[in-house]
MDTraj code that builds the backbone (N, CA, C; nanometers):
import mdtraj as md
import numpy as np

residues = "UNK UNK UNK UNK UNK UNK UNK UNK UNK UNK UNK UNK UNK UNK UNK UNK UNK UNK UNK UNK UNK UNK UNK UNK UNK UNK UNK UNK UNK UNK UNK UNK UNK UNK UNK UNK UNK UNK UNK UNK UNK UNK UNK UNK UNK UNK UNK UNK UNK UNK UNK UNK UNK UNK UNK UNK UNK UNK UNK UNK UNK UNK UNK UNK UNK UNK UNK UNK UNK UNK UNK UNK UNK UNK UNK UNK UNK UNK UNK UNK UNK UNK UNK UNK UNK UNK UNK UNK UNK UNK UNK UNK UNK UNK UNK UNK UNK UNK UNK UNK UNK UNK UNK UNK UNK UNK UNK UNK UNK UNK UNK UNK UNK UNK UNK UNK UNK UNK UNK UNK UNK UNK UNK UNK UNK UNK UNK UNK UNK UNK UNK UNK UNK UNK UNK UNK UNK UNK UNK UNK UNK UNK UNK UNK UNK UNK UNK UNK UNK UNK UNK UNK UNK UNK UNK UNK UNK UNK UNK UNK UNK UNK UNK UNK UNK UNK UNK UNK UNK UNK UNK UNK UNK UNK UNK UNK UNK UNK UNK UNK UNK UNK UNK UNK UNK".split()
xyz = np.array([
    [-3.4855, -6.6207, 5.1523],
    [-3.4115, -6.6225, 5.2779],
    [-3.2695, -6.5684, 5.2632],
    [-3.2408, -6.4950, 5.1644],
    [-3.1359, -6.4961, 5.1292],
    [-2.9784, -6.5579, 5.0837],
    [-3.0281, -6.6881, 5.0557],
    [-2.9345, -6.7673, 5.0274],
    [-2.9188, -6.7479, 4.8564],
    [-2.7867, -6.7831, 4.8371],
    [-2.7350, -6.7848, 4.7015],
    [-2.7528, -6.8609, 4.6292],
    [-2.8729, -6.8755, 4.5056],
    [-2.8764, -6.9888, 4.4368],
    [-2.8282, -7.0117, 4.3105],
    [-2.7877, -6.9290, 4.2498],
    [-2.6595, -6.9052, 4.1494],
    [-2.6272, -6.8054, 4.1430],
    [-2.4519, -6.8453, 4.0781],
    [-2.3882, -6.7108, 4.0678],
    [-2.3685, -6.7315, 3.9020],
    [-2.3351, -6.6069, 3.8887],
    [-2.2947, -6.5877, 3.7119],
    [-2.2307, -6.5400, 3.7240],
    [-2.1339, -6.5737, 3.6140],
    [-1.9882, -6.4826, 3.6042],
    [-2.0198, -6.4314, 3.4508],
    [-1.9490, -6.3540, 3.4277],
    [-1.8890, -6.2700, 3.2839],
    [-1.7977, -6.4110, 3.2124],
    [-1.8382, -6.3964, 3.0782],
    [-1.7485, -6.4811, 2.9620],
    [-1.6253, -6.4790, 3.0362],
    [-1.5352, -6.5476, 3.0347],
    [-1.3632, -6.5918, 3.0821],
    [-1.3126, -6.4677, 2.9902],
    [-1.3359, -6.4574, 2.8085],
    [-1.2653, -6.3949, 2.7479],
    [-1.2908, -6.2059, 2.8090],
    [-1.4032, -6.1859, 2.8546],
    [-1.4174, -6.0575, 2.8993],
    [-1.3393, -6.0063, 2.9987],
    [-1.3632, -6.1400, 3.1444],
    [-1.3100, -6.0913, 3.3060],
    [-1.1993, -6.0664, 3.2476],
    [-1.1051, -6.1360, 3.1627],
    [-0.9340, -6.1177, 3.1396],
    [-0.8946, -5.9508, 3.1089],
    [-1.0215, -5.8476, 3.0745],
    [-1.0083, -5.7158, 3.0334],
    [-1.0761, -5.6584, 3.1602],
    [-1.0887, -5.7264, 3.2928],
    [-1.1699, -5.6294, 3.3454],
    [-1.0732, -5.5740, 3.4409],
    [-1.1618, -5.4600, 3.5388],
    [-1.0484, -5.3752, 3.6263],
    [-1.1144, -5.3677, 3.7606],
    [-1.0992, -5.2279, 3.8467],
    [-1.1817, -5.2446, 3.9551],
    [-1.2940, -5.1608, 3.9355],
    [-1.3676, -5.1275, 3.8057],
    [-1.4934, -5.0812, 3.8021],
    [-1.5634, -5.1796, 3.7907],
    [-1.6635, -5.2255, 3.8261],
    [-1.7665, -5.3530, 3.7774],
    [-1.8657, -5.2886, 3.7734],
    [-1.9903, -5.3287, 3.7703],
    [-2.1393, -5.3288, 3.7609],
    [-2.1677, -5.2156, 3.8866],
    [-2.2415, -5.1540, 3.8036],
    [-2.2849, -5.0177, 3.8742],
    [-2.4175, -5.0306, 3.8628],
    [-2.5238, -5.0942, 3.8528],
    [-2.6599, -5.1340, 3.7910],
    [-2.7189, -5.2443, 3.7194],
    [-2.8385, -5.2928, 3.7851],
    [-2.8667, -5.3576, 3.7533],
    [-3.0241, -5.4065, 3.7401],
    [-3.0800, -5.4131, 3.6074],
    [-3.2630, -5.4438, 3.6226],
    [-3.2643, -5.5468, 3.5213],
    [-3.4010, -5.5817, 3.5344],
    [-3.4468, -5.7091, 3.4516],
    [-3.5651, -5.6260, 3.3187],
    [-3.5746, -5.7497, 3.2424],
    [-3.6942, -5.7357, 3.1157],
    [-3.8510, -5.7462, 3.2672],
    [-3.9124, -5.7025, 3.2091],
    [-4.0764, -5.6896, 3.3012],
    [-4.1015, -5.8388, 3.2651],
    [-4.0686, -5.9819, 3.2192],
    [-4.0793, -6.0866, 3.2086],
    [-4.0203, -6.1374, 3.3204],
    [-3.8497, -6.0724, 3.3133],
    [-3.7735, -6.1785, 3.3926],
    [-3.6572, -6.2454, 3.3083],
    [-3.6645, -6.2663, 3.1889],
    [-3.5947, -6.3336, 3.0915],
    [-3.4619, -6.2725, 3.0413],
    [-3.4341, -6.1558, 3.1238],
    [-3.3094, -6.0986, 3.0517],
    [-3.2680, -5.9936, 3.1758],
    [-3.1053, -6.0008, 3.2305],
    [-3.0794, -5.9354, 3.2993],
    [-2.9907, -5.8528, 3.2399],
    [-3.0442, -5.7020, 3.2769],
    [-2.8994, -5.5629, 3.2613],
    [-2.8173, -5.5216, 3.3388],
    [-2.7095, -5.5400, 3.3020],
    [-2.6253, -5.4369, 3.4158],
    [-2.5239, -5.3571, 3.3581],
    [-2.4741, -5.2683, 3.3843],
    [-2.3818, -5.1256, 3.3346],
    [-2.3228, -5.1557, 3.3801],
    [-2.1595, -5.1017, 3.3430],
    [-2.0520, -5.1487, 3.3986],
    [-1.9695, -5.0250, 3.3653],
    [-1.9588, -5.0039, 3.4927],
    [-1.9638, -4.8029, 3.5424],
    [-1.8639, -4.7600, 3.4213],
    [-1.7183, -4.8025, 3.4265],
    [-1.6009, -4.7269, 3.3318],
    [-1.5723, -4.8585, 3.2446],
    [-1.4510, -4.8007, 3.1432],
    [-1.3999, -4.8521, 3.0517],
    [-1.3682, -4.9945, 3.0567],
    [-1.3323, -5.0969, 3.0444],
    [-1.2353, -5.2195, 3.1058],
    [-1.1342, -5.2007, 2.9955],
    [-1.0194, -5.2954, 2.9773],
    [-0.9171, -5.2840, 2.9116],
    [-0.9319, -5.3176, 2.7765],
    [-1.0477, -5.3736, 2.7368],
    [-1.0799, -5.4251, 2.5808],
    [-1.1959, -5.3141, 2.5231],
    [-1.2189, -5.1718, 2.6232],
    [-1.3209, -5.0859, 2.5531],
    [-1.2170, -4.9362, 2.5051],
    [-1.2959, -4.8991, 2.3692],
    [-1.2558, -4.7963, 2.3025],
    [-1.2801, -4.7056, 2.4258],
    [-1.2238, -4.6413, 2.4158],
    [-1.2137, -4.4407, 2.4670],
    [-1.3176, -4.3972, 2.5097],
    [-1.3994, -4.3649, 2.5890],
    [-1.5045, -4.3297, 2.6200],
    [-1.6439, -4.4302, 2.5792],
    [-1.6319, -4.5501, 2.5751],
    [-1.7672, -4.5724, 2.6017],
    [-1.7077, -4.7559, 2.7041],
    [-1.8669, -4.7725, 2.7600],
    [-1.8458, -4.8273, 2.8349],
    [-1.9835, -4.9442, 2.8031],
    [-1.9558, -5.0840, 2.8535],
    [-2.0566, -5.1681, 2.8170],
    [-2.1605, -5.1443, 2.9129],
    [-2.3265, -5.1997, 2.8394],
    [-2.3641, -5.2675, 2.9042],
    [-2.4342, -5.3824, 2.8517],
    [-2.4302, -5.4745, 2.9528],
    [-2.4235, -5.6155, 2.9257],
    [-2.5779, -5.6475, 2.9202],
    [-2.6270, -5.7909, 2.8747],
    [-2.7484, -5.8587, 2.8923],
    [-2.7322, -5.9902, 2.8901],
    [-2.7883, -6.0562, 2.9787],
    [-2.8035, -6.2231, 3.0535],
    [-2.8328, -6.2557, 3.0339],
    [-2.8997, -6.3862, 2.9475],
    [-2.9947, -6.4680, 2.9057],
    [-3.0145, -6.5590, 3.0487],
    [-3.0662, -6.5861, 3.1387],
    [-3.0485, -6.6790, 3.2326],
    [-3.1451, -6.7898, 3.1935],
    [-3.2117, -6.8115, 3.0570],
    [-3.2588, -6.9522, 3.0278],
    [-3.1433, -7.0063, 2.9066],
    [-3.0258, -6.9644, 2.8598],
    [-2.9183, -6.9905, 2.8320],
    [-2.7805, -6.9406, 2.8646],
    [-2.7688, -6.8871, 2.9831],
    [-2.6630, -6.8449, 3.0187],
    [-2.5396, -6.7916, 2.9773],
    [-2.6339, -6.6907, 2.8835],
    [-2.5282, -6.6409, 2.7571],
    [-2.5389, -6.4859, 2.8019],
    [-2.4678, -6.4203, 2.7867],
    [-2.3861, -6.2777, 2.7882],
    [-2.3782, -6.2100, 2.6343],
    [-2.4469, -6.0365, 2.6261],
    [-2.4556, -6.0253, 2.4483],
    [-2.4423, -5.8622, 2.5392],
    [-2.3854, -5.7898, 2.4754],
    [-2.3079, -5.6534, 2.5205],
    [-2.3860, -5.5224, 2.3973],
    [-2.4240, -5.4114, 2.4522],
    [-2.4027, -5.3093, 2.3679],
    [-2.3174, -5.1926, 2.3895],
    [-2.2784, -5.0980, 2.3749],
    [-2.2041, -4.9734, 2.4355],
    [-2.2792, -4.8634, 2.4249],
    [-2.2149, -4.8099, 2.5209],
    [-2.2972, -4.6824, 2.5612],
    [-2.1397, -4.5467, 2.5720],
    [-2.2258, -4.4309, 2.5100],
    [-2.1067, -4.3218, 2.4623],
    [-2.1328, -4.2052, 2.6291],
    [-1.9828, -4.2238, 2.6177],
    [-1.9544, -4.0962, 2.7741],
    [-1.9442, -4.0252, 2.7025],
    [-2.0053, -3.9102, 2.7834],
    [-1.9210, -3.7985, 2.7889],
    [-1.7509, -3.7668, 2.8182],
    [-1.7028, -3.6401, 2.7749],
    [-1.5534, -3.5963, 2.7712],
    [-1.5682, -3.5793, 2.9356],
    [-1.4567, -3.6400, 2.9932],
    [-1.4889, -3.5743, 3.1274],
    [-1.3791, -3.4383, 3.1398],
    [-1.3593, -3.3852, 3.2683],
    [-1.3070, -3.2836, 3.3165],
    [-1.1834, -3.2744, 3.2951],
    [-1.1244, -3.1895, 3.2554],
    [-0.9950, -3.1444, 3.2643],
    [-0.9423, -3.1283, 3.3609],
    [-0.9283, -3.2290, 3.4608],
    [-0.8471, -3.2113, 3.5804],
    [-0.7870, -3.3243, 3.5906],
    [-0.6673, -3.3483, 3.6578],
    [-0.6101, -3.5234, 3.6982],
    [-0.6982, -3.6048, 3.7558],
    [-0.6654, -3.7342, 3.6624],
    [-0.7500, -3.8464, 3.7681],
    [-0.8977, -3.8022, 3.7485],
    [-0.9490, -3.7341, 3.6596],
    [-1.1169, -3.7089, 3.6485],
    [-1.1770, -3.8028, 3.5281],
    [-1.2683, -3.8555, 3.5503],
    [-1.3054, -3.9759, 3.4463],
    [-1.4768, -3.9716, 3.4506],
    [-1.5181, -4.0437, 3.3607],
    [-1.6934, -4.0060, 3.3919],
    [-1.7320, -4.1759, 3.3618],
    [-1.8349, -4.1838, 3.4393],
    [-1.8926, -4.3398, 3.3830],
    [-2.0023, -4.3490, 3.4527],
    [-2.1256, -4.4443, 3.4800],
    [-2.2426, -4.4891, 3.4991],
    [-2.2199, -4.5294, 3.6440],
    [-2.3337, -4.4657, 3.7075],
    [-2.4150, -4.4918, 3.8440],
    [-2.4894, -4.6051, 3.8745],
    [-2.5786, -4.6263, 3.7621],
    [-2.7266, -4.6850, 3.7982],
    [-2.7989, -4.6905, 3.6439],
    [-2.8778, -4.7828, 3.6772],
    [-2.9125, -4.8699, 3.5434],
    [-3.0668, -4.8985, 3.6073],
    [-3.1891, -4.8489, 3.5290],
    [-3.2959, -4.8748, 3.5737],
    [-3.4098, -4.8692, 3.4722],
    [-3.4675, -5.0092, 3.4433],
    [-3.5551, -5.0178, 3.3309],
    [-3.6665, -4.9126, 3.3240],
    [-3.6521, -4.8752, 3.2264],
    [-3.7934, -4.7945, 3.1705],
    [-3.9314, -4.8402, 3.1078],
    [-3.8933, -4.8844, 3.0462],
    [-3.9991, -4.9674, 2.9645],
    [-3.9319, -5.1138, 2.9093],
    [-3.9553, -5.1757, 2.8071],
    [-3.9215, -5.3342, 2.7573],
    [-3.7613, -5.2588, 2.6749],
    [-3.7838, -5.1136, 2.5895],
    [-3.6594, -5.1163, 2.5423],
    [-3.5821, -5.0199, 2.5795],
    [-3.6318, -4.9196, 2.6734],
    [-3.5631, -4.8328, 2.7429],
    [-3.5095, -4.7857, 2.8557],
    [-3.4240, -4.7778, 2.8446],
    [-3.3326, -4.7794, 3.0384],
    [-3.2817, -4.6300, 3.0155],
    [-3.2863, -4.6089, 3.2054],
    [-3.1930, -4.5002, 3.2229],
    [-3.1047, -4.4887, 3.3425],
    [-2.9997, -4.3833, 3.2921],
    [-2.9102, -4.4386, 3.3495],
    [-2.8402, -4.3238, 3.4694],
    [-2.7654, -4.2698, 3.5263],
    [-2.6650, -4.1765, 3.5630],
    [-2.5385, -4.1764, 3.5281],
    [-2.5064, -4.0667, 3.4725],
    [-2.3565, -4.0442, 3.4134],
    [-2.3046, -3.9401, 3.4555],
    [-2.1903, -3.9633, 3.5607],
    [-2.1425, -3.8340, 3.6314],
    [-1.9984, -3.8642, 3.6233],
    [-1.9365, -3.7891, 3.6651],
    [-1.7975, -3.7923, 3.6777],
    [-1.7929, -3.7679, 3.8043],
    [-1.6518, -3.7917, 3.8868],
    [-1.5974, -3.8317, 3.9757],
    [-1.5937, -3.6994, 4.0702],
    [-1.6223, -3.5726, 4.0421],
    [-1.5421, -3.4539, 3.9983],
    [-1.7008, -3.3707, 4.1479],
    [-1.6155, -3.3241, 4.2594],
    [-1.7227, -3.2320, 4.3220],
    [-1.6772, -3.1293, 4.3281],
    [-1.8162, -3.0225, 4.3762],
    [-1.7663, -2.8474, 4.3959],
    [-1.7417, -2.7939, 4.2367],
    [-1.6469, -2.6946, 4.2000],
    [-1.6933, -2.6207, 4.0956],
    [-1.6306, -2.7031, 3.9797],
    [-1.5351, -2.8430, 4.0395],
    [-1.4924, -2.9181, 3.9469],
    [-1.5643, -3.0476, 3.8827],
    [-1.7190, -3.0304, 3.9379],
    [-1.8027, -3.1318, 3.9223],
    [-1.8704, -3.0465, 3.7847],
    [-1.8658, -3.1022, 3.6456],
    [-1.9145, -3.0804, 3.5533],
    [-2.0461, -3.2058, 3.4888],
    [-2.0324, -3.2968, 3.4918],
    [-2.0948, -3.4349, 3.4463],
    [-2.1789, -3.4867, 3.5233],
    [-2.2881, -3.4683, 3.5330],
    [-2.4304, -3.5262, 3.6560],
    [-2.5530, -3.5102, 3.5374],
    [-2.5468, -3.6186, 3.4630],
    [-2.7048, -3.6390, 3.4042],
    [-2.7579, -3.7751, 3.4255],
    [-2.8762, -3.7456, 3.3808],
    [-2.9849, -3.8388, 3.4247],
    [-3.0191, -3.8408, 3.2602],
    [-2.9537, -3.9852, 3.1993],
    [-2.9766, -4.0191, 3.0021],
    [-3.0983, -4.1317, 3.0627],
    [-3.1351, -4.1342, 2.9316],
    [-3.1997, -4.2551, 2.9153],
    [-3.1523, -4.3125, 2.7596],
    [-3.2052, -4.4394, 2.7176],
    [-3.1074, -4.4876, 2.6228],
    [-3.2091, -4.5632, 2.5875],
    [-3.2090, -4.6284, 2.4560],
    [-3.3182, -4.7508, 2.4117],
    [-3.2616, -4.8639, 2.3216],
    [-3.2728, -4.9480, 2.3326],
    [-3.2429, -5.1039, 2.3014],
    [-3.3012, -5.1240, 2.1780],
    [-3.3922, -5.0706, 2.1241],
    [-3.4950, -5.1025, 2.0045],
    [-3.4225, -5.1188, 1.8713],
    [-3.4054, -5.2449, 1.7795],
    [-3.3602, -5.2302, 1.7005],
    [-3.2007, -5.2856, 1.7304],
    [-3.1628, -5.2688, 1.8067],
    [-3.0151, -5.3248, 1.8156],
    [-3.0240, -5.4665, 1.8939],
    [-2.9168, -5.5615, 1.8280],
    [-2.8838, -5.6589, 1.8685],
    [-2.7328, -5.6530, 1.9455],
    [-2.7456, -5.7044, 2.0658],
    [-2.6065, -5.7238, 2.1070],
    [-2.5455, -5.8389, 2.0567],
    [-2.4181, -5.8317, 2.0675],
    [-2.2763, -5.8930, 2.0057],
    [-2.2470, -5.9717, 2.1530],
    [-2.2163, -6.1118, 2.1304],
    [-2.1364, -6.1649, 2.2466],
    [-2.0081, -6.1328, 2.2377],
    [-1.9486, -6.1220, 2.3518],
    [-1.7820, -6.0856, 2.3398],
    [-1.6950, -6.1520, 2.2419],
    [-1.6299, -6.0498, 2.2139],
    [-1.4975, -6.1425, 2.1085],
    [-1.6017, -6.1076, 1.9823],
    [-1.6999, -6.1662, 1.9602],
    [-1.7705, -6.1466, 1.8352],
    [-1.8039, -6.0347, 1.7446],
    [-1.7636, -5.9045, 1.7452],
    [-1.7845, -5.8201, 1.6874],
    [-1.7681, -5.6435, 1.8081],
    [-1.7670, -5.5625, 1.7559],
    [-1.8193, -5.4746, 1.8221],
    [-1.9661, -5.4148, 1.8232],
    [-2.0170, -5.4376, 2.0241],
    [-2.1705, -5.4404, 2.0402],
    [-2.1825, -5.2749, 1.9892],
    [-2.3192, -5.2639, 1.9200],
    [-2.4247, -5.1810, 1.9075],
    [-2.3852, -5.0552, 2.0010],
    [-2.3759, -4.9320, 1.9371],
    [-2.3736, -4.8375, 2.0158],
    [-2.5305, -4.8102, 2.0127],
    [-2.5641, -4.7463, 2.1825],
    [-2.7014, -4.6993, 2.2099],
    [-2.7029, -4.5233, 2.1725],
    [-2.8144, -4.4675, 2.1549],
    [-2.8307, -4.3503, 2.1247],
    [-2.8902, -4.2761, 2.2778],
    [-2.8187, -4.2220, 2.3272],
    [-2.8582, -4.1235, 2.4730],
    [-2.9477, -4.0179, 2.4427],
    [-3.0622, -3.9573, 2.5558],
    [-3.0839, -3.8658, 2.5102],
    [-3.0640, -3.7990, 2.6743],
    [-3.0426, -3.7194, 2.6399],
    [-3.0515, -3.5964, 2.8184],
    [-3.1893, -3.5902, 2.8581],
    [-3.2058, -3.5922, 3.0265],
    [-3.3558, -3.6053, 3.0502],
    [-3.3417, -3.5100, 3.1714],
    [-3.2271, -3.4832, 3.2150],
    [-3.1805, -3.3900, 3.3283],
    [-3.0686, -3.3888, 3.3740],
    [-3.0271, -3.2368, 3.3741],
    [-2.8635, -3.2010, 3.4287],
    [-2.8667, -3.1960, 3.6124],
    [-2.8247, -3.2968, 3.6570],
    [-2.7979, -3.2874, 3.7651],
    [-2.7477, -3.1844, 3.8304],
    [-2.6720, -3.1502, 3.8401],
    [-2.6037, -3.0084, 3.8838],
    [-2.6774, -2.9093, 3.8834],
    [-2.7816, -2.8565, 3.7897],
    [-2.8778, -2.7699, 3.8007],
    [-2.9373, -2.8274, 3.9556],
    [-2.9614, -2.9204, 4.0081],
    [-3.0463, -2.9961, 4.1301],
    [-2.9872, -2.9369, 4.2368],
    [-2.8310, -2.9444, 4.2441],
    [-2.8009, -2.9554, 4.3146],
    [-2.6745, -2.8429, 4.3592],
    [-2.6849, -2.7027, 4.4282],
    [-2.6366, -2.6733, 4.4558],
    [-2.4794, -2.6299, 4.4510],
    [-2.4818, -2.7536, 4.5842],
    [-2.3070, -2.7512, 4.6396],
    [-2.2616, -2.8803, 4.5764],
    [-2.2825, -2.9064, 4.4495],
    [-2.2481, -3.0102, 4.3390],
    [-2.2081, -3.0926, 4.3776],
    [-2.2695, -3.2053, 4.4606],
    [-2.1801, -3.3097, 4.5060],
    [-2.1373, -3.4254, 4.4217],
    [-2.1153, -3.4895, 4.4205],
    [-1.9758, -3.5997, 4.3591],
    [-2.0709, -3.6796, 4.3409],
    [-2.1496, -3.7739, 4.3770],
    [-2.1733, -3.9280, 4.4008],
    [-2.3377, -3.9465, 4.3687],
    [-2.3931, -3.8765, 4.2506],
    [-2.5234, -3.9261, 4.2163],
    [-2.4722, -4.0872, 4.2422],
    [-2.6031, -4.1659, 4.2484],
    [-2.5358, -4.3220, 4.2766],
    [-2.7200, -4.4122, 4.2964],
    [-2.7645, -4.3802, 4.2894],
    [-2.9368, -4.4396, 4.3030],
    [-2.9793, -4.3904, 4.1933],
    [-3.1130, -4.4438, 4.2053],
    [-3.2375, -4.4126, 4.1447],
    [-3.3343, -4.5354, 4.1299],
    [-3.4932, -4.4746, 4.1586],
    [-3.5694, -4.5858, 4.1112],
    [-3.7174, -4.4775, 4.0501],
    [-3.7835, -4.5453, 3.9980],
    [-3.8687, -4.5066, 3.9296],
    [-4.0345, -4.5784, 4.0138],
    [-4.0908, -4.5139, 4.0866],
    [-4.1974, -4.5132, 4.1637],
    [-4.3480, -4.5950, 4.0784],
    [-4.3932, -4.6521, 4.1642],
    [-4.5403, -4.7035, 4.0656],
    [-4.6059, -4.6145, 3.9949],
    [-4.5886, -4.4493, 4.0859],
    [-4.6757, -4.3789, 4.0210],
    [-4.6019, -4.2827, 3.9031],
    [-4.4891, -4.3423, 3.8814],
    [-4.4030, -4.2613, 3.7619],
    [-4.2842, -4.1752, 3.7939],
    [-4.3235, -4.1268, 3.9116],
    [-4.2466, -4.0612, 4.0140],
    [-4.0883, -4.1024, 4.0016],
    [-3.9362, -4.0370, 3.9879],
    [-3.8244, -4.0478, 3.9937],
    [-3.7707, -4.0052, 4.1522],
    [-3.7125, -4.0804, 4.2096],
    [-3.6280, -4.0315, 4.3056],
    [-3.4982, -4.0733, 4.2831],
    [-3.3750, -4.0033, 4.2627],
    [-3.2442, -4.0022, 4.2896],
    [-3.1867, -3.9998, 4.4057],
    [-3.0617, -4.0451, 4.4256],
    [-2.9747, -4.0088, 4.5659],
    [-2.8345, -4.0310, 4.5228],
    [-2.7955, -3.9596, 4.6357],
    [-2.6063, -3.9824, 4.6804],
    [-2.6088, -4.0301, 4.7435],
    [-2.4360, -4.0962, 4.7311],
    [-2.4118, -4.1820, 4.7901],
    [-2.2793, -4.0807, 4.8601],
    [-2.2695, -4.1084, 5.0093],
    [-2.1824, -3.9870, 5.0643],
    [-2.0195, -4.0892, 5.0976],
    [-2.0160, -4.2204, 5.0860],
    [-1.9093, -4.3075, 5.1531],
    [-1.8753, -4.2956, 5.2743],
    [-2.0202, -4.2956, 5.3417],
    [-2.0035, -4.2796, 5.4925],
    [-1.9711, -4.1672, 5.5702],
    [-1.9590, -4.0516, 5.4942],
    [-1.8929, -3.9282, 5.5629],
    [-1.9950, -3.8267, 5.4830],
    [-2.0931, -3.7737, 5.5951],
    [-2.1348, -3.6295, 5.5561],
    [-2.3033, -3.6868, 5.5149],
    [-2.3962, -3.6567, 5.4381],
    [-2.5239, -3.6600, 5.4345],
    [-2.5623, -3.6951, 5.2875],
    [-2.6760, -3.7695, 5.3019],
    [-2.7030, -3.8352, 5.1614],
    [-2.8497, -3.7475, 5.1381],
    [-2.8264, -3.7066, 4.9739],
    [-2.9863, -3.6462, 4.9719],
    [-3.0585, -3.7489, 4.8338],
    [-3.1803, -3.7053, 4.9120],
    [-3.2851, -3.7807, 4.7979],
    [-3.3432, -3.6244, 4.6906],
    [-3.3537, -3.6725, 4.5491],
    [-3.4647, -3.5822, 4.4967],
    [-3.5249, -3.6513, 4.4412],
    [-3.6706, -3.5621, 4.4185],
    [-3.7966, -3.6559, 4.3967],
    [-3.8004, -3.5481, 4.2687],
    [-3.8601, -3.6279, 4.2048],
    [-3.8282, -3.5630, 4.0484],
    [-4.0378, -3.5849, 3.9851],
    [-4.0792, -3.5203, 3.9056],
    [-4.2214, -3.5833, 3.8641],
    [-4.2019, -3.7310, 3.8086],
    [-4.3123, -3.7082, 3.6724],
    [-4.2857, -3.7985, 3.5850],
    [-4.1773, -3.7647, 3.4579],
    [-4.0799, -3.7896, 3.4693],
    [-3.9720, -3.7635, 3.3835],
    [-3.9149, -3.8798, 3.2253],
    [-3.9976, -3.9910, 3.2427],
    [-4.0167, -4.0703, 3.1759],
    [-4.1558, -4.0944, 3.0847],
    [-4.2558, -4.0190, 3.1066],
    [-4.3690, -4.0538, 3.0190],
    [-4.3491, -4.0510, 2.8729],
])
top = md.Topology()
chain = top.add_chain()
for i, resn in enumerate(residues, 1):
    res = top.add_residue(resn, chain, resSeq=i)
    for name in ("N", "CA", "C"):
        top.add_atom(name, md.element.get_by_symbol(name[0]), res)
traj = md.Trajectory(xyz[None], top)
């Protein structure tokens, strides 16, 4: 019915580093037992280009982090790159969108990574530095798209394997969908 039956917050020692990027994505384990979410840019306690993402225990309400490596973004002011969307693949693989801020011929950064969990343990905060993930490229956005717009910002992955992406326009101008095959098999 939509009512709120818990909320979760981030460790105390984390929120104290955070900014106004938060959670850009978010999926579960195919159990249920573990929630992901990306957390689009840097916060104030992350190295230089990479950015967390987190995992939930919600049968102990514990928080365990790995990082994930950006790309260099654009050489222009104020241009920065970080995560869209976060969408399980399989039990150890997610994928993600990594674009930068950047439209028209100054839009360089629009891929579609995927990343895998296998083998790495996350670090709870404060406790170490989490596990970097290994990216691989699965598609350059910008090849898709034309008049290069700014705001990849969706994605879900169809029963039948099927990818659809979208923009997000901030209310001004037109949002497109692409339907992509199976890009994950």
């Amino acid at each position: 019915d939509g009512s709120v039956v818990e909320e979760v917050r981030l460790p105390a020692s984390l929120e104290a580093f955070g900014t106004t990027s938060g959670f850009e994505g978010v999926a579960t384990s195919a159990d249920g037992s573990q929630v992901y979410v990306a957390i689009q840019r840097e916060w104030g306690d992350d190295e230089a280009g990479f950015v967390k993402i987190g995992r939930y225990t919600p049968a102990t309400g514990t928080w365990a982090f790995y990082r994930y490596p950006l790309e260099t973004p654009p050489t222009i002011t104020n241009a920065w790159v970080g995560l869209s969307e976060l969408v399980r693949v399989n039990d150890t693989t997610f994928a993600v969108i990594e674009r930068d801020n950047q439209a028209g011929p100054n839009a360089l950064v629009k891929h579609l990574t995927t990343f895998s969990i296998a083998g790495l343990t996350p670090v709870a905060h404060g406790t170490g530095t989490p596990p970097t993930v290994t990216k691989t490229l699965v598609r350059d956005l910008i090849a898709e798209d034309g008049v290069r717009l700014e705001k990849f910002e969706g994605m879900t992955i169809l029963e039948n394997g099927r990818v659809i992406v979208s923009t997000d326009n901030d209310g001004f101008g037109e949002t497109r969908l692409y339907r992509f095959g199976r890009l994950f098999d």
